[in-house]
Biopython code that builds the backbone (N, CA, C, O; Angstrom):
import numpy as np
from Bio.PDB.StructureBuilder import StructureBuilder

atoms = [
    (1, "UNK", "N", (-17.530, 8.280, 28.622)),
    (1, "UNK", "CA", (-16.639, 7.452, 27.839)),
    (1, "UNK", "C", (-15.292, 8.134, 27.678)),
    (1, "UNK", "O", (-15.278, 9.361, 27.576)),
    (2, "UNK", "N", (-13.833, 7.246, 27.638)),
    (2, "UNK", "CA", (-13.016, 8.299, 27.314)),
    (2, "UNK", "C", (-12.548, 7.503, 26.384)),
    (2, "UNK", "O", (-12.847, 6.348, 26.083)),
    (3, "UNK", "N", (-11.648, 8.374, 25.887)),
    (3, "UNK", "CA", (-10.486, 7.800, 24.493)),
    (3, "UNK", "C", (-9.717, 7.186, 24.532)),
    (3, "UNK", "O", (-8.935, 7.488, 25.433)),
    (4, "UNK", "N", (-9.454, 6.379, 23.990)),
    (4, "UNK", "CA", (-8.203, 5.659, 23.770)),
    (4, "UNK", "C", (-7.059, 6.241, 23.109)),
    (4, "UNK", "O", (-7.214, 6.815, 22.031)),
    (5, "UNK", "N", (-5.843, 6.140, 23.691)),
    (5, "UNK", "CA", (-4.594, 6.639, 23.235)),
    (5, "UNK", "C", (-3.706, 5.613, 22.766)),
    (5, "UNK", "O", (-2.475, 5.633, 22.774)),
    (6, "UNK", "N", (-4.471, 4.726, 22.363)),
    (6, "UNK", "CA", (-3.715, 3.502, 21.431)),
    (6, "UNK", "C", (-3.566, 4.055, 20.005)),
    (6, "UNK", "O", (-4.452, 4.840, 19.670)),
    (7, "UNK", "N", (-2.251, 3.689, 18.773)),
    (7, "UNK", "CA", (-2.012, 4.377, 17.834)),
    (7, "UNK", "C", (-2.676, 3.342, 16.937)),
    (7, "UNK", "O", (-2.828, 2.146, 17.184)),
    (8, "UNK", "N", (-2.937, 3.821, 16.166)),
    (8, "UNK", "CA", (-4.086, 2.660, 14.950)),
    (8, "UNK", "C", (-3.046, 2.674, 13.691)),
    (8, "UNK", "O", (-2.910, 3.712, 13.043)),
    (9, "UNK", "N", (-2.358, 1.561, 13.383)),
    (9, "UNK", "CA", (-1.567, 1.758, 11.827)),
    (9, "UNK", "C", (-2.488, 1.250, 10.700)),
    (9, "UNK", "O", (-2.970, 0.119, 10.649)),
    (10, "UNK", "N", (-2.677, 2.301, 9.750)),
    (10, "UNK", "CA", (-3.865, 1.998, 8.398)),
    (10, "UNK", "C", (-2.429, 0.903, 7.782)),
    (10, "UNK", "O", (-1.223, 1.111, 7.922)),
    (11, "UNK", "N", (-3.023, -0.090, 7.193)),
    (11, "UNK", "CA", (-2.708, -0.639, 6.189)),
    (11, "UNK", "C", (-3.152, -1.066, 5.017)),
    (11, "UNK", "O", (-4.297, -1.516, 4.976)),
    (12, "UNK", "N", (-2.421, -1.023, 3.921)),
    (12, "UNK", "CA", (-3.174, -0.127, 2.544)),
    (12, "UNK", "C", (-2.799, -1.139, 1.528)),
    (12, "UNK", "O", (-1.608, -1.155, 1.216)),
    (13, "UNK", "N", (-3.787, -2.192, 0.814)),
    (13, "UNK", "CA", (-3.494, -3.342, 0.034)),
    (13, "UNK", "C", (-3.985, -2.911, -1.413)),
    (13, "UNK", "O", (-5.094, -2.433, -1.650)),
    (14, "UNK", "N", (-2.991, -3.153, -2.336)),
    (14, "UNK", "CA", (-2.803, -3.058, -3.744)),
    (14, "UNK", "C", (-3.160, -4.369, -4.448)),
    (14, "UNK", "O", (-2.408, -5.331, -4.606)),
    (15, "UNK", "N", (-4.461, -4.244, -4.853)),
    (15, "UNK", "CA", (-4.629, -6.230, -6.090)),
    (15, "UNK", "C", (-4.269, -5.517, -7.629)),
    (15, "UNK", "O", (-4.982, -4.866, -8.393)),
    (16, "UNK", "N", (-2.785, -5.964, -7.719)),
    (16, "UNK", "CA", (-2.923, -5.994, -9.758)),
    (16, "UNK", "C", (-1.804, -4.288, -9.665)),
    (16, "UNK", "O", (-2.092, -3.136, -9.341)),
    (17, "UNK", "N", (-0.992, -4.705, -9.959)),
    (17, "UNK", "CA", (-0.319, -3.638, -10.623)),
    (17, "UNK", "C", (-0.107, -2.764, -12.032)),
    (17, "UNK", "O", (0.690, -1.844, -12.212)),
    (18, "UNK", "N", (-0.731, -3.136, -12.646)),
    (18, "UNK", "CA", (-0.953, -2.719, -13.958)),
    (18, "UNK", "C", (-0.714, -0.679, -13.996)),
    (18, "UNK", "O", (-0.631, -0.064, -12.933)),
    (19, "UNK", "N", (-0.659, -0.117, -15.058)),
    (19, "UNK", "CA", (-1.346, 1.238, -14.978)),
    (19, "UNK", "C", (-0.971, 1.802, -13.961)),
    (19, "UNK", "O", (0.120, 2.194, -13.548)),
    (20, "UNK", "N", (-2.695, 1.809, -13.329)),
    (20, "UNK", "CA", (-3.062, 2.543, -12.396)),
    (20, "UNK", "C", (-2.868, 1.598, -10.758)),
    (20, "UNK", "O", (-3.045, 2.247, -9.727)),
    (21, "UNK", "N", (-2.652, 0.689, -10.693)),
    (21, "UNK", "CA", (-1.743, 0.260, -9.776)),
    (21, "UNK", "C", (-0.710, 0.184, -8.858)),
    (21, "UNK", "O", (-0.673, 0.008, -7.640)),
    (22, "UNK", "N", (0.128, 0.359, -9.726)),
    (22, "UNK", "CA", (1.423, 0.763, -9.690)),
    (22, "UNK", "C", (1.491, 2.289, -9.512)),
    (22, "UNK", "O", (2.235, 2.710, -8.626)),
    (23, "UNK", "N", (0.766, 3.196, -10.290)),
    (23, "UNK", "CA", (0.972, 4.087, -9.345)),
    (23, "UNK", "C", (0.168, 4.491, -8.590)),
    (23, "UNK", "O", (0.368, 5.684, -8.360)),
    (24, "UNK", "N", (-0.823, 4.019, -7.972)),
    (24, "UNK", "CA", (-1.592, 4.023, -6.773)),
    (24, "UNK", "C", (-0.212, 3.916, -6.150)),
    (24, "UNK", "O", (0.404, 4.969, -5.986)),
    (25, "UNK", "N", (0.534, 2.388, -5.661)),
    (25, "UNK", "CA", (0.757, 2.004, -4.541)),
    (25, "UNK", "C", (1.984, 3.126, -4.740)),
    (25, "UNK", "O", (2.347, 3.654, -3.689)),
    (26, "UNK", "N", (2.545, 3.477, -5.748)),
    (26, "UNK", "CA", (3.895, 4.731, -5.377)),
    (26, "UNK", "C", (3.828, 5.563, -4.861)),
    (26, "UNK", "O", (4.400, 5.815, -3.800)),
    (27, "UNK", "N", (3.293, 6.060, -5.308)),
    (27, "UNK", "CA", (2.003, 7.497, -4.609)),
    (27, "UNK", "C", (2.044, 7.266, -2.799)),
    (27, "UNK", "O", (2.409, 8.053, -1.926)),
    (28, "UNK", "N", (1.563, 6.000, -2.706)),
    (28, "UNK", "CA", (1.332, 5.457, -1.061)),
    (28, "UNK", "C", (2.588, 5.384, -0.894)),
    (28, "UNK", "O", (2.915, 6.302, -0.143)),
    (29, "UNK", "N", (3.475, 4.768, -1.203)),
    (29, "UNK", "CA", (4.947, 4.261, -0.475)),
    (29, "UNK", "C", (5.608, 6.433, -0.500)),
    (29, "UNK", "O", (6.071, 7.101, 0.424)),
    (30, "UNK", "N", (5.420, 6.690, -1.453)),
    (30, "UNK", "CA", (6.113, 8.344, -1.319)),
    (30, "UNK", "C", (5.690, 8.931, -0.335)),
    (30, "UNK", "O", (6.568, 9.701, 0.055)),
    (31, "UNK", "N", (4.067, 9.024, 0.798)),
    (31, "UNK", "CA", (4.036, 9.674, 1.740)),
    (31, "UNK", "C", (3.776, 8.469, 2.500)),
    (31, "UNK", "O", (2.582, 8.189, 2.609)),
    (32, "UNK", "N", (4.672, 7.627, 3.094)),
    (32, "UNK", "CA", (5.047, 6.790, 3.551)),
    (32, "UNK", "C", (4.020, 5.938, 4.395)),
    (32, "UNK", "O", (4.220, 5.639, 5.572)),
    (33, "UNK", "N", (2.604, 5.482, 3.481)),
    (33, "UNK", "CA", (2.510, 4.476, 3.822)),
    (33, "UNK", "C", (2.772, 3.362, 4.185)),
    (33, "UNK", "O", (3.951, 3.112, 3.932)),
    (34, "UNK", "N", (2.116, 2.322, 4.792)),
    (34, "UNK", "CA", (2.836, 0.906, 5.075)),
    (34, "UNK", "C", (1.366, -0.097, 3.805)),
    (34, "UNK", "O", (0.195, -0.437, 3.976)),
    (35, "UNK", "N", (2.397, -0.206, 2.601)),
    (35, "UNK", "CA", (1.493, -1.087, 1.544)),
    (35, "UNK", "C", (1.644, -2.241, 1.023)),
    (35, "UNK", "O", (2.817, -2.466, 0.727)),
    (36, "UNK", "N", (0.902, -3.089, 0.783)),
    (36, "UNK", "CA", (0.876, -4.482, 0.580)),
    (36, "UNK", "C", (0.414, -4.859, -0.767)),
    (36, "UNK", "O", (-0.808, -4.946, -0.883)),
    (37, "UNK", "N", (1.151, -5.109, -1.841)),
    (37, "UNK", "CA", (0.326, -5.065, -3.027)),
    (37, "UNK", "C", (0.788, -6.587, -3.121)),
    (37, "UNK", "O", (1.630, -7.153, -2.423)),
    (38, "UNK", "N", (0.046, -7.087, -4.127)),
    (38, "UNK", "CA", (-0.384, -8.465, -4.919)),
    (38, "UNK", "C", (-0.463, -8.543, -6.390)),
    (38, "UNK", "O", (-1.464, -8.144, -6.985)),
    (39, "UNK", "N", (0.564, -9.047, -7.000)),
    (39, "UNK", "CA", (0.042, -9.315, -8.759)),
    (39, "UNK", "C", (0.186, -11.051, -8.997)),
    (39, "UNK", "O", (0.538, -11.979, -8.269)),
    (40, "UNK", "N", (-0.227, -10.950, -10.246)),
    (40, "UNK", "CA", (-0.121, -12.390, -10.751)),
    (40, "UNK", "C", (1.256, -13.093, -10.886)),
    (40, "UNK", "O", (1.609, -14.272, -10.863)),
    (41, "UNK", "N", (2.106, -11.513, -11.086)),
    (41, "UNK", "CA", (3.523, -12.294, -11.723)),
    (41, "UNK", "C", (4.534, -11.127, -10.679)),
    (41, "UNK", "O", (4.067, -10.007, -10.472)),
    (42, "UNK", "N", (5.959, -11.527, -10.057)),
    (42, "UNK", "CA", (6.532, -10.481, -9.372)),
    (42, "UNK", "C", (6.971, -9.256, -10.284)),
    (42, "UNK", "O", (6.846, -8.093, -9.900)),
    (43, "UNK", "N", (7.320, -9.490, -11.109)),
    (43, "UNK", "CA", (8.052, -8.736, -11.691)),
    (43, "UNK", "C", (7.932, -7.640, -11.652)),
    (43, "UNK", "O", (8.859, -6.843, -11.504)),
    (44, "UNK", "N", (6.396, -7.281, -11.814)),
    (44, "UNK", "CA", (5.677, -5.757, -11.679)),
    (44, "UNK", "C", (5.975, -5.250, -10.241)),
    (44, "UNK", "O", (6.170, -4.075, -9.931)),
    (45, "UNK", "N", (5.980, -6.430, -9.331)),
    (45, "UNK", "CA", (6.076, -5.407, -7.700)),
    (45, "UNK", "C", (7.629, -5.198, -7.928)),
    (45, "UNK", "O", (7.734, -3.981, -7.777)),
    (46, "UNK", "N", (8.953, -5.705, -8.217)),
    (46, "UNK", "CA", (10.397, -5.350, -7.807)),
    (46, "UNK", "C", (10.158, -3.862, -7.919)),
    (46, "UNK", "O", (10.086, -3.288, -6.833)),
    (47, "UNK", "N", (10.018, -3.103, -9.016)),
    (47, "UNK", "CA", (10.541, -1.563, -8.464)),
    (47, "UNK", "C", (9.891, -1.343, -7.266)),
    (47, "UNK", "O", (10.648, -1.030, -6.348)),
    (48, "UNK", "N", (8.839, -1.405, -7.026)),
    (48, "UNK", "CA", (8.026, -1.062, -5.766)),
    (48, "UNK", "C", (9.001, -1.277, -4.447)),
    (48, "UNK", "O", (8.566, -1.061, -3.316)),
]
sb = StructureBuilder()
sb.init_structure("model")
sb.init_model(0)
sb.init_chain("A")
sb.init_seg("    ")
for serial, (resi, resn, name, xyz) in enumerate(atoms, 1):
    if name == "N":
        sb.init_residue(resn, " ", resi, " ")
    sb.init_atom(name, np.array(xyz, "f"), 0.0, 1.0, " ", f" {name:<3s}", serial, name[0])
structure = sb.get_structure()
């Protein structure tokens, strides 16, 4: 069998910004993940 030299991009989804949310996904965006978060209302994602 051999390997594949195809590059795999993780993508990293945030439900609910609250708390611990929000800084989950900062945390991710600072060592430069690629993240996708979701809340009920925008307001919480703009700083993000």
């Amino acid at each position: 069998m051999t390997t594949s030299s195809i590059d795999k991009k993780t993508f990293i989804g945030v439900i609910g910004l609250g708390i611990m949310g929000s800084s989950f996904a900062s945390n991710l965006l600072l060592q430069s993940y690629d993240v996708h978060v979701h809340n009920r209302t925008k307001k919480k994602a703009r700083p993000l």
